[in-house]
mmCIF file of the N, C-alpha and C atoms, coordinates in Angstrom:
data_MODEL
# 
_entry.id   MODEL 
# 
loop_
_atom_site.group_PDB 
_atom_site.id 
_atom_site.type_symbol 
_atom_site.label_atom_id 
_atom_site.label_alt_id 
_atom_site.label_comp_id 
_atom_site.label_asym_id 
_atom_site.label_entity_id 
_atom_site.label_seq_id 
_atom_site.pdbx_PDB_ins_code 
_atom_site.Cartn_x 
_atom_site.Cartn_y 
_atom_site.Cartn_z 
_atom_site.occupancy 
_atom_site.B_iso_or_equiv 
_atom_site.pdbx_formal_charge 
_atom_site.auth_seq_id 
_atom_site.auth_comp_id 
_atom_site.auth_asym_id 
_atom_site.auth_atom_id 
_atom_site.pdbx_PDB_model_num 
ATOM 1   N N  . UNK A 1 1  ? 7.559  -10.512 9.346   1.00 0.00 ? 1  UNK A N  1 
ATOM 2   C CA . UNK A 1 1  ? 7.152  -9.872  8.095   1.00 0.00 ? 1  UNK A CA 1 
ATOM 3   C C  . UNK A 1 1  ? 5.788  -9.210  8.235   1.00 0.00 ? 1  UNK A C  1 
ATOM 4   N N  . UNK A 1 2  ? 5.677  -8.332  7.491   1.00 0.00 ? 2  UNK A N  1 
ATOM 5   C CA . UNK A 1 2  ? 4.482  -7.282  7.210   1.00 0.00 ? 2  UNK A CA 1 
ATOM 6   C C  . UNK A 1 2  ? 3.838  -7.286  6.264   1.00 0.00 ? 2  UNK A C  1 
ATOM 7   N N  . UNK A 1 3  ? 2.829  -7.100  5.992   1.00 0.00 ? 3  UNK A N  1 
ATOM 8   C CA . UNK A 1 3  ? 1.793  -7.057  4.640   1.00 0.00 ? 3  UNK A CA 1 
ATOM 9   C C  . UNK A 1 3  ? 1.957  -5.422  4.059   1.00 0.00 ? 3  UNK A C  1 
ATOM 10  N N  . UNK A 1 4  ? 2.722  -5.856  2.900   1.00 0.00 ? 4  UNK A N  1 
ATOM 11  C CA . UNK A 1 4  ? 2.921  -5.239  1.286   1.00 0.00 ? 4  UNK A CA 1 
ATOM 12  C C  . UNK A 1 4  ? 2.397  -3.854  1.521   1.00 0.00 ? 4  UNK A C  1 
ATOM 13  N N  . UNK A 1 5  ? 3.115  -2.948  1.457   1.00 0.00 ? 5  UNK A N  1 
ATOM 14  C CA . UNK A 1 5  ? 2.624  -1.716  1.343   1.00 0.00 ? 5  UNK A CA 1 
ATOM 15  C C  . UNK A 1 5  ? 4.292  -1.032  0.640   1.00 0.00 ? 5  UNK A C  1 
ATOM 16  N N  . UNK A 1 6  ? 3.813  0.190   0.284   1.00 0.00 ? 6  UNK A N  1 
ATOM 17  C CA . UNK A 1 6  ? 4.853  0.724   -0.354  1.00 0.00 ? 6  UNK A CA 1 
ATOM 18  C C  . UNK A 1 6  ? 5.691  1.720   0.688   1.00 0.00 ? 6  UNK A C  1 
ATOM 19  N N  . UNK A 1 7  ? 4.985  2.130   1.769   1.00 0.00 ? 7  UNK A N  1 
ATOM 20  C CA . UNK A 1 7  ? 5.474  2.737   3.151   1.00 0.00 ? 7  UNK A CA 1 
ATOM 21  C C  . UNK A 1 7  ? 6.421  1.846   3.882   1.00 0.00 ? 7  UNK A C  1 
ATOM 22  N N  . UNK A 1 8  ? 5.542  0.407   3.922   1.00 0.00 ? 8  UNK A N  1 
ATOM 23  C CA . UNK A 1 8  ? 6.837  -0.525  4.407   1.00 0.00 ? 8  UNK A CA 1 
ATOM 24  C C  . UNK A 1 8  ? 7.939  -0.815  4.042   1.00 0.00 ? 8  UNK A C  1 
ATOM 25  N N  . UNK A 1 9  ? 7.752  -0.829  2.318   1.00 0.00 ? 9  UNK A N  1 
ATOM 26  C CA . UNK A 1 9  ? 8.888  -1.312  1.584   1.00 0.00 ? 9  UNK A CA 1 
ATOM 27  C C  . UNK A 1 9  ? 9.974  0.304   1.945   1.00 0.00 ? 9  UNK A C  1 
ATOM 28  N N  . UNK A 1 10 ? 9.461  1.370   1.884   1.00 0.00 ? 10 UNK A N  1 
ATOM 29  C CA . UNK A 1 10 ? 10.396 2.663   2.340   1.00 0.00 ? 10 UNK A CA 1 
ATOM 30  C C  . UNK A 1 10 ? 10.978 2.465   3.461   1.00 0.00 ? 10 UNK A C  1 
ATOM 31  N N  . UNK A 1 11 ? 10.397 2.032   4.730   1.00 0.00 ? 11 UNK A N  1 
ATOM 32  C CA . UNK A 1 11 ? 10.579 1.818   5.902   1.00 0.00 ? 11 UNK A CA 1 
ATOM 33  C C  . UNK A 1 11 ? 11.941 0.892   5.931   1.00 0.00 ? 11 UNK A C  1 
ATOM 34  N N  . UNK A 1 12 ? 11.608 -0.049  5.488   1.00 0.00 ? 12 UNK A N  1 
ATOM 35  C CA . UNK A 1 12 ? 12.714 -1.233  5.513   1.00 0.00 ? 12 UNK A CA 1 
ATOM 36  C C  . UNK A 1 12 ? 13.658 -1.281  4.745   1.00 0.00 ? 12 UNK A C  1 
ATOM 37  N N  . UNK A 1 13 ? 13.288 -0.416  3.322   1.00 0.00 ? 13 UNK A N  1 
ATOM 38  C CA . UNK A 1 13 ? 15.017 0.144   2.719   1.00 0.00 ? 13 UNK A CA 1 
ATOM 39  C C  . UNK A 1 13 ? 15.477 1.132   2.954   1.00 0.00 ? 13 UNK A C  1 
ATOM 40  N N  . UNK A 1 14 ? 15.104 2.282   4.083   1.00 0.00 ? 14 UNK A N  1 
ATOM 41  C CA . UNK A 1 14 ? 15.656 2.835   5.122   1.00 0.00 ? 14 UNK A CA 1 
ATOM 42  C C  . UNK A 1 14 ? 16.633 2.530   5.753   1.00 0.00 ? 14 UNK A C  1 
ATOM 43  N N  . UNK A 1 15 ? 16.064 1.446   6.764   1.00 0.00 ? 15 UNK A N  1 
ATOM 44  C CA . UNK A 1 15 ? 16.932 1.039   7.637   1.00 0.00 ? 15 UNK A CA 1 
ATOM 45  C C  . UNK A 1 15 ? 17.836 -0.030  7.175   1.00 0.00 ? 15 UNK A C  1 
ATOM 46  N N  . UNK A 1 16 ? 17.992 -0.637  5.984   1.00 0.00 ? 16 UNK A N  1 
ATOM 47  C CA . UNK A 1 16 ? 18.870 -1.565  5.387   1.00 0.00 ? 16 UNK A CA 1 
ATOM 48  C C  . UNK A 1 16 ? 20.040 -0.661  5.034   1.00 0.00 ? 16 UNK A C  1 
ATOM 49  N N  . UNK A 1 17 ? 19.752 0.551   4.635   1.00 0.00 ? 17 UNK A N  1 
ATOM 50  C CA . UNK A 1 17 ? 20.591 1.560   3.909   1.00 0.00 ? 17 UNK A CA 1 
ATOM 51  C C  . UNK A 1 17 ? 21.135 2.317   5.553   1.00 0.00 ? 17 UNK A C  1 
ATOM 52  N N  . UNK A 1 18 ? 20.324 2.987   6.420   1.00 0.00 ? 18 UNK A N  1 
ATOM 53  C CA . UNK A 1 18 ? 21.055 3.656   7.413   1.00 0.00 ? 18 UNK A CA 1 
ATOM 54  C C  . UNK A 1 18 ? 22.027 2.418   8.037   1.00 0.00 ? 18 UNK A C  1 
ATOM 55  N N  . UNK A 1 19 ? 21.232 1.137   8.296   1.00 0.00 ? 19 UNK A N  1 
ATOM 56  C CA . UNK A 1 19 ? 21.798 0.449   9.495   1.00 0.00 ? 19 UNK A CA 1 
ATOM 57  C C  . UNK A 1 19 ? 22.956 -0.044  8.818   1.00 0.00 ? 19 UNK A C  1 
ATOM 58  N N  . UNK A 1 20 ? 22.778 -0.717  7.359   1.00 0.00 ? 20 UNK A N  1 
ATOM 59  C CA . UNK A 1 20 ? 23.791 -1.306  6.817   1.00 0.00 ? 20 UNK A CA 1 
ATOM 60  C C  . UNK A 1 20 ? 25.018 -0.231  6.281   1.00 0.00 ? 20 UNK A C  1 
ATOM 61  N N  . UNK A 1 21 ? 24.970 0.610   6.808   1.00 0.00 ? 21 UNK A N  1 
ATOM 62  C CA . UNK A 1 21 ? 26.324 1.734   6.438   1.00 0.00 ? 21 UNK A CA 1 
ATOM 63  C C  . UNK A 1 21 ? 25.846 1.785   4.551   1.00 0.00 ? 21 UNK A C  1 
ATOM 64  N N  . UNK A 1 22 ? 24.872 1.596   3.941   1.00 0.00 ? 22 UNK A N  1 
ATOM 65  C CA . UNK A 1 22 ? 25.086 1.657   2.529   1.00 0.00 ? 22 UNK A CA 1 
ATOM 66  C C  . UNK A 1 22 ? 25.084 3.347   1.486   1.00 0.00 ? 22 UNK A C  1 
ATOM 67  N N  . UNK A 1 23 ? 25.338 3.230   0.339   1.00 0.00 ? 23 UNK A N  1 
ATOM 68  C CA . UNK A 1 23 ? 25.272 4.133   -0.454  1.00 0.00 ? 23 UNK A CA 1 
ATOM 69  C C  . UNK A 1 23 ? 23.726 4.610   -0.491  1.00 0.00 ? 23 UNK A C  1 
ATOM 70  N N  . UNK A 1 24 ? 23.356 6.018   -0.331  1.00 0.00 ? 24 UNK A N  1 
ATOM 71  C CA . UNK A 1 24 ? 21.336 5.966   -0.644  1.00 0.00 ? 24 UNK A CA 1 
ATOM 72  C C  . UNK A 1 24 ? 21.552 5.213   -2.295  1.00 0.00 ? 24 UNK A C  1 
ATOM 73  N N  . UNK A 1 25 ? 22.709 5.442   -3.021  1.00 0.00 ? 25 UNK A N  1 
ATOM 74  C CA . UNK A 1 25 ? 22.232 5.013   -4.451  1.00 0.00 ? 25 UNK A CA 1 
ATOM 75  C C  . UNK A 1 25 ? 21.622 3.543   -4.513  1.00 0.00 ? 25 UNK A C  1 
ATOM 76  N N  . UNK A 1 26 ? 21.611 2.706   -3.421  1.00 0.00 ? 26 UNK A N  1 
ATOM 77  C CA . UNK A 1 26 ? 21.215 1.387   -3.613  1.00 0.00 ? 26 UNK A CA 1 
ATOM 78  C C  . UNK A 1 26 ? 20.019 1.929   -3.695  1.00 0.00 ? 26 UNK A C  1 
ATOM 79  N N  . UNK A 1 27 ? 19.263 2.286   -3.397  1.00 0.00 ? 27 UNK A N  1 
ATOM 80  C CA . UNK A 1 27 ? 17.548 2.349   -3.406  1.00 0.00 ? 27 UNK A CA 1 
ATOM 81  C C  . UNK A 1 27 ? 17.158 2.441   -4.841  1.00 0.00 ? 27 UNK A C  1 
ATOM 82  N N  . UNK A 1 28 ? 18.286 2.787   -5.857  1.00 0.00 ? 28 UNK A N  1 
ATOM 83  C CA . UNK A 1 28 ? 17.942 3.675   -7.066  1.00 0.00 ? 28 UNK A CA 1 
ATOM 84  C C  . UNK A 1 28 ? 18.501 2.699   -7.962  1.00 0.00 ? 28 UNK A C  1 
ATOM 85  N N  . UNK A 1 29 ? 19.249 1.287   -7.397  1.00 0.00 ? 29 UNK A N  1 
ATOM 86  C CA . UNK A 1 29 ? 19.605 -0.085  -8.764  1.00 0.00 ? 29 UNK A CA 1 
ATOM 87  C C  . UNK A 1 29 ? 18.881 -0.538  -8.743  1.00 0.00 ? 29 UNK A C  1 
ATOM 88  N N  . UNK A 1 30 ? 19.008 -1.089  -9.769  1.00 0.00 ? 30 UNK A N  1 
ATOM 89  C CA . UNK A 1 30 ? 18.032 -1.729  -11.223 1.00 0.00 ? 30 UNK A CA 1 
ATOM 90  C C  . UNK A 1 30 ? 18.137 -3.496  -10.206 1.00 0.00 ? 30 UNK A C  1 
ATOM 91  N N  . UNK A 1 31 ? 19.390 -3.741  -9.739  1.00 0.00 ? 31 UNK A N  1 
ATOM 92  C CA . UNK A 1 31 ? 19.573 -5.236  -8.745  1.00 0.00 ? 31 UNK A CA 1 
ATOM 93  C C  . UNK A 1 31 ? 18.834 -4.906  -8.100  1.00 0.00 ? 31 UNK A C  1 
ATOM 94  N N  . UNK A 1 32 ? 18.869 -3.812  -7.077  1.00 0.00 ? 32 UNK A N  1 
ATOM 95  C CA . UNK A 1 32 ? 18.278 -3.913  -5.656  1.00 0.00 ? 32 UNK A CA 1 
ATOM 96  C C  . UNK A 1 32 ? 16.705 -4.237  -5.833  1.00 0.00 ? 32 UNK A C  1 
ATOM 97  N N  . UNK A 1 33 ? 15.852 -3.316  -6.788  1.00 0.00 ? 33 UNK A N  1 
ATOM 98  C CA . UNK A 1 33 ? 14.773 -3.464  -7.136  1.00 0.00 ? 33 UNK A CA 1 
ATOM 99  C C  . UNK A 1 33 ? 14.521 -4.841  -7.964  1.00 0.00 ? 33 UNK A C  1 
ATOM 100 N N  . UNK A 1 34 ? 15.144 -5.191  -8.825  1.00 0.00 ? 34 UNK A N  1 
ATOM 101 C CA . UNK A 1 34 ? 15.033 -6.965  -9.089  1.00 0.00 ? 34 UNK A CA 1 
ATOM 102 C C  . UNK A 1 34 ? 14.922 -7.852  -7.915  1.00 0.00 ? 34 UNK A C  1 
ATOM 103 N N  . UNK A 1 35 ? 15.242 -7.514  -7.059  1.00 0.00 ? 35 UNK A N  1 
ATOM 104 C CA . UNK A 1 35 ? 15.953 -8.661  -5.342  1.00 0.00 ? 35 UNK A CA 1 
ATOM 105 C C  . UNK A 1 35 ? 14.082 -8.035  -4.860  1.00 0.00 ? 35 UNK A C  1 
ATOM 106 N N  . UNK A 1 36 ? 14.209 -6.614  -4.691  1.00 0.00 ? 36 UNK A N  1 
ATOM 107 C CA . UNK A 1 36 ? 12.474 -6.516  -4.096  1.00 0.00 ? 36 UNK A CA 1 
ATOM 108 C C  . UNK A 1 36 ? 11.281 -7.244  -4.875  1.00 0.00 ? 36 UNK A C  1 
ATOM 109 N N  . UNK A 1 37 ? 11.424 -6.988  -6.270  1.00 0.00 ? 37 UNK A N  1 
ATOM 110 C CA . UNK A 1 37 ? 10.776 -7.664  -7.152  1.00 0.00 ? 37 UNK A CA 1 
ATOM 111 C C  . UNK A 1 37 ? 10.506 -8.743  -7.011  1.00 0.00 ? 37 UNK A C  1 
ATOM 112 N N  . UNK A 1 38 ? 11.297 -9.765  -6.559  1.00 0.00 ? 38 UNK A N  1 
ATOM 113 C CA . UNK A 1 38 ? 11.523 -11.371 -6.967  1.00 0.00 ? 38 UNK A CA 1 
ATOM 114 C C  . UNK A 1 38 ? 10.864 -11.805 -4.863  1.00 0.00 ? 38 UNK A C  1 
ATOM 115 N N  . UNK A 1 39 ? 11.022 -10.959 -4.390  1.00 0.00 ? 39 UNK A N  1 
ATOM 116 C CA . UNK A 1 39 ? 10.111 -10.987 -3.175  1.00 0.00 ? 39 UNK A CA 1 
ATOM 117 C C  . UNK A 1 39 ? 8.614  -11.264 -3.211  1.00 0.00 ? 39 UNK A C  1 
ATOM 118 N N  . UNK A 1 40 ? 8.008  -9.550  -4.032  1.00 0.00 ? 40 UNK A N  1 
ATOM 119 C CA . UNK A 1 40 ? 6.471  -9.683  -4.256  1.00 0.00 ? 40 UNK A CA 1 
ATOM 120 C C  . UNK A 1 40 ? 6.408  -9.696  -6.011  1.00 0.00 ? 40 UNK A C  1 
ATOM 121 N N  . UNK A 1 41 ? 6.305  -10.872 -6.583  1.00 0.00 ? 41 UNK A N  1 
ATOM 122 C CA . UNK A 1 41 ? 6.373  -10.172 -8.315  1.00 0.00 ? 41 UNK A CA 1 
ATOM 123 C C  . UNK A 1 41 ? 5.288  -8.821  -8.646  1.00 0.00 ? 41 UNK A C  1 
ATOM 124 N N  . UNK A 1 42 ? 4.362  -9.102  -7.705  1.00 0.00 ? 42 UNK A N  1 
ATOM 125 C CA . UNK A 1 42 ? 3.147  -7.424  -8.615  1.00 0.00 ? 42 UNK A CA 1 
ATOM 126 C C  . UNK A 1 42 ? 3.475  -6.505  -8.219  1.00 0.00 ? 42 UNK A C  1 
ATOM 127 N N  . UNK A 1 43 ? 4.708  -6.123  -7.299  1.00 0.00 ? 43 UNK A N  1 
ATOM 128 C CA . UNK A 1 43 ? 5.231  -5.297  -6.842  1.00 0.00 ? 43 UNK A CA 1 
ATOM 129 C C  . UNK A 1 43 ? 5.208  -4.286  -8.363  1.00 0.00 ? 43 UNK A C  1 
ATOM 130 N N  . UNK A 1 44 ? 5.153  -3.130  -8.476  1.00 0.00 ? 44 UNK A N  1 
ATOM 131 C CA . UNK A 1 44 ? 5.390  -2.124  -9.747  1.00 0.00 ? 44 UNK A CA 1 
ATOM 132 C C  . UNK A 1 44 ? 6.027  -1.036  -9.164  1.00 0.00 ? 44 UNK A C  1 
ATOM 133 N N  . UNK A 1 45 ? 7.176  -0.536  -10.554 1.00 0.00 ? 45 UNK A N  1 
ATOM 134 C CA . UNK A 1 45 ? 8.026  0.648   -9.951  1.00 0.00 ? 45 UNK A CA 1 
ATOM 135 C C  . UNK A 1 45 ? 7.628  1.713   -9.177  1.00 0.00 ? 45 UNK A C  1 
ATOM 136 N N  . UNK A 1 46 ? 6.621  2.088   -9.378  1.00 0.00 ? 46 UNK A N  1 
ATOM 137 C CA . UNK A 1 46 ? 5.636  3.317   -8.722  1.00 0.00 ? 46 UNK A CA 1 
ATOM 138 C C  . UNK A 1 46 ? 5.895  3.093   -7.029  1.00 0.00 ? 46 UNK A C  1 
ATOM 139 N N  . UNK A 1 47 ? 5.852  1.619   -6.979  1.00 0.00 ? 47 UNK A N  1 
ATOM 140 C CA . UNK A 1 47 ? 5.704  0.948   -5.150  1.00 0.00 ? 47 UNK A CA 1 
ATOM 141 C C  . UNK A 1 47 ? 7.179  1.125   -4.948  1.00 0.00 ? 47 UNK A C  1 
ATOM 142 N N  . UNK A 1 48 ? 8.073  1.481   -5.488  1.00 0.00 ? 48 UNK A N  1 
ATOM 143 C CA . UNK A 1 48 ? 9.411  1.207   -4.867  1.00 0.00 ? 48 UNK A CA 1 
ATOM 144 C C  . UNK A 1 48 ? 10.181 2.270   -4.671  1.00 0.00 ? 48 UNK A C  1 
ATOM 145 N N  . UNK A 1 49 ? 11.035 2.594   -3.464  1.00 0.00 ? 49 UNK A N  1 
ATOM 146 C CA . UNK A 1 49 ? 11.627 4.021   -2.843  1.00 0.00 ? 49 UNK A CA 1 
ATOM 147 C C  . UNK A 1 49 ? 12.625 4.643   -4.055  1.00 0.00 ? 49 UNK A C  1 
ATOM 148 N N  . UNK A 1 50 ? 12.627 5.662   -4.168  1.00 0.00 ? 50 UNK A N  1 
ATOM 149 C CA . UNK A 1 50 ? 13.937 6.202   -5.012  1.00 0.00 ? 50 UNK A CA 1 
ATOM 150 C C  . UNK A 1 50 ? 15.054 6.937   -4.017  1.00 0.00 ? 50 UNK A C  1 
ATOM 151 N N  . UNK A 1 51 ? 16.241 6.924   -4.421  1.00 0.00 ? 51 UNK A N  1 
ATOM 152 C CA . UNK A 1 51 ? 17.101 7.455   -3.654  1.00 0.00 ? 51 UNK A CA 1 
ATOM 153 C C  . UNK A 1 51 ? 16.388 8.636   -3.075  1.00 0.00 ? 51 UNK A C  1 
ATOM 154 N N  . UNK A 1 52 ? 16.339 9.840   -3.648  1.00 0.00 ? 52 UNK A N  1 
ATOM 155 C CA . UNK A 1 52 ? 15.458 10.896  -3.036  1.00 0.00 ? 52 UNK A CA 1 
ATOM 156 C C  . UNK A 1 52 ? 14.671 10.584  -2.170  1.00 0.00 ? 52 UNK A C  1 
ATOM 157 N N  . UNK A 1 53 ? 13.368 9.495   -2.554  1.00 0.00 ? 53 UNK A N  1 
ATOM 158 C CA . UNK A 1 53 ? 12.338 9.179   -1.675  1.00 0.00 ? 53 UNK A CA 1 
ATOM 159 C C  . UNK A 1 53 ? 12.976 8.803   -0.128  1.00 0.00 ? 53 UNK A C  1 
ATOM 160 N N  . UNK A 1 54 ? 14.633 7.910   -0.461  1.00 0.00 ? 54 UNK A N  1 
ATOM 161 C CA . UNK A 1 54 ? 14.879 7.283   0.799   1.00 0.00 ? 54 UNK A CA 1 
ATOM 162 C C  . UNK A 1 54 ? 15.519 8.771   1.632   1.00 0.00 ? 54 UNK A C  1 
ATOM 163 N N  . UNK A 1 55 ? 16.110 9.543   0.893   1.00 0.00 ? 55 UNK A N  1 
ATOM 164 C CA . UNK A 1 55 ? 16.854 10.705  1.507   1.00 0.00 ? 55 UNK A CA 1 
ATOM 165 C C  . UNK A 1 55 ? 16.056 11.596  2.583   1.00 0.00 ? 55 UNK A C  1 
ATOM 166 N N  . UNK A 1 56 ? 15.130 11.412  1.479   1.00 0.00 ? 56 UNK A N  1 
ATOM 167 C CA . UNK A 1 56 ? 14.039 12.454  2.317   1.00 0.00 ? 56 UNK A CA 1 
ATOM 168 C C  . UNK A 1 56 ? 13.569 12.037  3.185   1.00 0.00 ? 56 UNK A C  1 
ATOM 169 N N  . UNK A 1 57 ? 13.106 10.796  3.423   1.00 0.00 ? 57 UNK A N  1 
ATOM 170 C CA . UNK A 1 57 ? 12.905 10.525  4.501   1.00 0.00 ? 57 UNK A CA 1 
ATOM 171 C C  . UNK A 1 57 ? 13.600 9.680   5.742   1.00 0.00 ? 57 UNK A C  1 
ATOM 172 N N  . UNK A 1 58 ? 14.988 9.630   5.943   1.00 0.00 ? 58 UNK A N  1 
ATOM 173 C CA . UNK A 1 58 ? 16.069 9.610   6.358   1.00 0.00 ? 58 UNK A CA 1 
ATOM 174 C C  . UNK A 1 58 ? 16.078 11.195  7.142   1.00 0.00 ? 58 UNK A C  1 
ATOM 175 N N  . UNK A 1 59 ? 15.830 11.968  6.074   1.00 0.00 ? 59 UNK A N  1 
ATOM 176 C CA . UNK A 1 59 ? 16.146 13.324  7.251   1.00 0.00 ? 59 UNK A CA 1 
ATOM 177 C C  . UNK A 1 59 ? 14.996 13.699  7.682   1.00 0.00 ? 59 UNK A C  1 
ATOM 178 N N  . UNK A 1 60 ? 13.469 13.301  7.350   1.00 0.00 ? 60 UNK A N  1 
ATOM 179 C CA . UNK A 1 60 ? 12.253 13.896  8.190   1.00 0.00 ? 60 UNK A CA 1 
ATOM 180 C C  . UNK A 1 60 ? 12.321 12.827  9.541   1.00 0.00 ? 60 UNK A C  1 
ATOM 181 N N  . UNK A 1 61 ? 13.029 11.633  9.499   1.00 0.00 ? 61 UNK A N  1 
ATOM 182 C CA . UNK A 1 61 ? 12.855 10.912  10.655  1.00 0.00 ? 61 UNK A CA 1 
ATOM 183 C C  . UNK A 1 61 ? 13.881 11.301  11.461  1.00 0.00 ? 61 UNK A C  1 
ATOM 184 N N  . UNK A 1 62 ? 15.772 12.094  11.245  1.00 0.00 ? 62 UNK A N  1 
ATOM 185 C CA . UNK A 1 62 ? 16.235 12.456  11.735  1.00 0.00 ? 62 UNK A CA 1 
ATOM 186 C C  . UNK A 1 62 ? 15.794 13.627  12.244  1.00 0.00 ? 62 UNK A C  1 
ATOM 187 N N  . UNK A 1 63 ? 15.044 14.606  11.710  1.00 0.00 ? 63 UNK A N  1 
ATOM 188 C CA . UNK A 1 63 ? 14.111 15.412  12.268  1.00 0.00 ? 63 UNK A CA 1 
ATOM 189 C C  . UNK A 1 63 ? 13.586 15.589  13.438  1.00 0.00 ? 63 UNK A C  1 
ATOM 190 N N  . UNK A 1 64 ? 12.626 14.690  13.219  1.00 0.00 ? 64 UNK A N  1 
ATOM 191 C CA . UNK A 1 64 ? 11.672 14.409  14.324  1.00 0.00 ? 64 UNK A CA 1 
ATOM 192 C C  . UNK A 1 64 ? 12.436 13.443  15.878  1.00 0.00 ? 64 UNK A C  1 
ATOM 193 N N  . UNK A 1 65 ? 13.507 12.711  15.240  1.00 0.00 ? 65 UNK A N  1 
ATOM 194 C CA . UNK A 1 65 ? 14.645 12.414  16.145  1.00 0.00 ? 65 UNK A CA 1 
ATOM 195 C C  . UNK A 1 65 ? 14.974 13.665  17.078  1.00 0.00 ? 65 UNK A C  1 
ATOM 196 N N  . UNK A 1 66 ? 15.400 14.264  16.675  1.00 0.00 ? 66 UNK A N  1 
ATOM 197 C CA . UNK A 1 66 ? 15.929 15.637  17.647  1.00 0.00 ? 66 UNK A CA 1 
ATOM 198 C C  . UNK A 1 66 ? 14.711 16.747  18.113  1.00 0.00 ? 66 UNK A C  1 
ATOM 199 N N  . UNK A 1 67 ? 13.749 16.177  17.888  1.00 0.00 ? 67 UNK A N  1 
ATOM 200 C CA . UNK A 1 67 ? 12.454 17.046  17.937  1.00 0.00 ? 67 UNK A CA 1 
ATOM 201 C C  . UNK A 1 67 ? 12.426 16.622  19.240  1.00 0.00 ? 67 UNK A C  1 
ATOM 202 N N  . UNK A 1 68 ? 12.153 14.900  19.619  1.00 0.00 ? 68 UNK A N  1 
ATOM 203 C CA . UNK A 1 68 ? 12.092 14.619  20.750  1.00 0.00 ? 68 UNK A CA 1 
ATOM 204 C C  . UNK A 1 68 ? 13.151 14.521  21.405  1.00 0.00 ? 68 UNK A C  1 
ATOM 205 N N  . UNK A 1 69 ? 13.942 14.643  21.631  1.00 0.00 ? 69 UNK A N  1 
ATOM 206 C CA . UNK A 1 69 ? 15.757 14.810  22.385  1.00 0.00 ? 69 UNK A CA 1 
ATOM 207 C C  . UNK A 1 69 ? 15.086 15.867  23.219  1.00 0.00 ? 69 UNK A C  1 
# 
């Protein structure tokens, strides 16, 4: 585990969502964010990825993936 940042929390529902074959819409339930919540409680919505947020950066890292290829 890593110390609390809102980059990490992107980072790691990234790869829960690429690795775990999931919908991006998980980033964007009201559960999924209760389950992050109940992790750090001062966590606040502002700190947490939105589908978009995860999309987008899903394709700047596929990006830079083929940048170096």
């Amino acid at each position: 585990p890593t110390t609390f940042s809102p980059n990490s929390i992107l980072k790691h529902v990234t790869i829960h969502i690429v690795l775990g074959d999931q919908a991006l819409a998980l980033a964007s339930e009201t559960s999924f964010w209760n389950c992050l919540v109940t992790m750090r409680p001062k966590t606040r919505k502002s700190e947490l990825p939105s589908q978009t947020t995860v999309r987008t950066h899903i394709m700047n890292d596929y990006a830079d993936y083929l940048d170096r290829l």
